[in-house]
C-alpha positions in Angstrom: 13.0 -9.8 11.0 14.5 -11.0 7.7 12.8 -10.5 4.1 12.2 -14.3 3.8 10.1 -13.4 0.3 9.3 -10.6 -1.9 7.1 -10.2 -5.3 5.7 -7.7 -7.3 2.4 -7.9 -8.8 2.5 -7.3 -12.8 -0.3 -5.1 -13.3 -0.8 -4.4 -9.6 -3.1 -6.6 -7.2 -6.5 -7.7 -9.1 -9.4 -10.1 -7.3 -7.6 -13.7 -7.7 -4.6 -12.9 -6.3 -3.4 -15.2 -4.0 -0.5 -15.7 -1.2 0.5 -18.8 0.3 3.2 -19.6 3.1 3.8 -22.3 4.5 6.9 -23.2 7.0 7.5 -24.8 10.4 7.7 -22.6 13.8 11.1 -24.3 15.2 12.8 -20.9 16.6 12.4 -18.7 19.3 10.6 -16.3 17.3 6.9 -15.8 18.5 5.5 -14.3 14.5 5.9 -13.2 11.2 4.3 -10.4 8.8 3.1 -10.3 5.9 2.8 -6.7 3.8 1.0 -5.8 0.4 2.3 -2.5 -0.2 1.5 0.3 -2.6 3.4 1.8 -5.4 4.1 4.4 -2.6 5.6 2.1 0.0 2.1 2.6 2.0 1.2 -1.1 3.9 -2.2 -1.5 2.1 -2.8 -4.7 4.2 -0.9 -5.8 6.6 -1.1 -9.4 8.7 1.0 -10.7 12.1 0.1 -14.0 12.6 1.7 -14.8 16.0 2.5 -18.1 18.2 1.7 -17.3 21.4 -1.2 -14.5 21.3 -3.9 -13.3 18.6 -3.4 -12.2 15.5 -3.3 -8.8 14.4 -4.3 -6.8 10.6 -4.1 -3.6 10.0 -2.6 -1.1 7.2 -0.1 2.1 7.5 -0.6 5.1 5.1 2.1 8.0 5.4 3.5 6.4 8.2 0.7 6.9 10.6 -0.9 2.9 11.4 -4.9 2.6 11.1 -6.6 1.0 13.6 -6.0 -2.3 14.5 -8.0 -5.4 14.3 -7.4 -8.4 16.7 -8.1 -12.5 15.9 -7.9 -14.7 18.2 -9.7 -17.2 16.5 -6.5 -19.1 15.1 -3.5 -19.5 16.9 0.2 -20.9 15.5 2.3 -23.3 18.0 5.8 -23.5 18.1 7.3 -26.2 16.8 4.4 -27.0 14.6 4.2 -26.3 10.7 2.0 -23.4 9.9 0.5 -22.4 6.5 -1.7 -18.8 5.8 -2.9 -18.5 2.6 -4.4 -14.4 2.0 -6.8 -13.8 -0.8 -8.7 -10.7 -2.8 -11.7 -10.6 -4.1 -13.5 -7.2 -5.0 -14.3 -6.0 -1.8 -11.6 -7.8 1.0 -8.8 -9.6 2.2 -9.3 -13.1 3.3 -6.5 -14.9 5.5 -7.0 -18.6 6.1 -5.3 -21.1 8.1 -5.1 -24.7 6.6 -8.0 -23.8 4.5 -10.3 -22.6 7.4 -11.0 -19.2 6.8 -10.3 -17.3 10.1 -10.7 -13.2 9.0 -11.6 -11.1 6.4 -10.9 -7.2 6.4 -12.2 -4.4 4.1 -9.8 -3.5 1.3 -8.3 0.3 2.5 -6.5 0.9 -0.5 -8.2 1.8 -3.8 -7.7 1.4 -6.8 -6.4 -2.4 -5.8 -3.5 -2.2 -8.8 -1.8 0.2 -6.6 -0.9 -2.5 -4.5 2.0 -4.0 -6.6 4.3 -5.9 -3.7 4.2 -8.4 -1.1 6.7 -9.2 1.6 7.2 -11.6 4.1 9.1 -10.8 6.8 10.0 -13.8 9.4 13.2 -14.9 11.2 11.5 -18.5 11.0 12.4 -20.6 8.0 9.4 -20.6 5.8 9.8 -23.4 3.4 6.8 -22.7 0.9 5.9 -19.4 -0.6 3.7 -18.9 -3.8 2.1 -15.7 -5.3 -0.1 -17.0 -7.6 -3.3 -15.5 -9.7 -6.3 -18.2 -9.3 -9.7 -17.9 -10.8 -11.3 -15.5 -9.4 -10.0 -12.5 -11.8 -11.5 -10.0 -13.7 -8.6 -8.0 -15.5 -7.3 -4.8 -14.7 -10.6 -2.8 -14.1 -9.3 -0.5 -11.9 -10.3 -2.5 -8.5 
């Protein structure tokens, strides 16, 4: 899969932050990924949202992977536009699917500024990408 984005997080990741990507499934490609990684290149929180099956979170520290946790509450279809939108607040990850919130996983990764990039990762074309700090913020307080 092709880096289709990548940011870094001045500061590191804070509660507010706030991921959206939007794009149309019109390949052959059945998902995507989405990393926030560490400072060390560790996958801090990582999401596969796929087209045909559930959709899988999880995080990677020293190159071993953590358990795995499987959604199939929301599924993409191909040839259909898609958009995921991942939050932080203090305590978790939320991923939601045209606003509907569909999972929420424990943050593994403390202090939360040590998370300082997010990729996505996709051979589809994803049109819309947006890292953005919304209200929900409390400064660098060592989340």
């Amino acid at each position: 899969m092709a880096v289709q984005f990548e940011a870094f997080c001045a500061g590191g990741l804070a509660p507010g932050w706030n991921l959206l990507v939007q794009g149309h499934a019109d390949s052959g490609e059945d998902r995507f990924e989405i990393h926030f990684l560490s400072e060390t290149g560790d996958i801090a929180f990582h999401v596969k949202p796929r087209f045909s099956s559930t959709t899988m979170v999880g995080s990677a520290f020293g190159g071993r992977w953590g358990l795995a946790e499987l959604s199939s509450i929301f599924r993409l279809a191909l040839g259909e536009p898609f958009e995921i939108e991942v939050s932080s607040d203090v305590e978790h990850f939320h991923v939601y699917s045209w606003e509907h919130k569909v999972l929420q996983s424990p943050h593994r990764q403390r202090p939360l500024g040590t998370i300082t990039r997010v990729c996505v990762l996709s051979d589809h074309l994803v049109q819309g990408k947006e890292l953005a700090k919304r209200g929900l913020s409390w400064g660098d307080q060592g989340y």
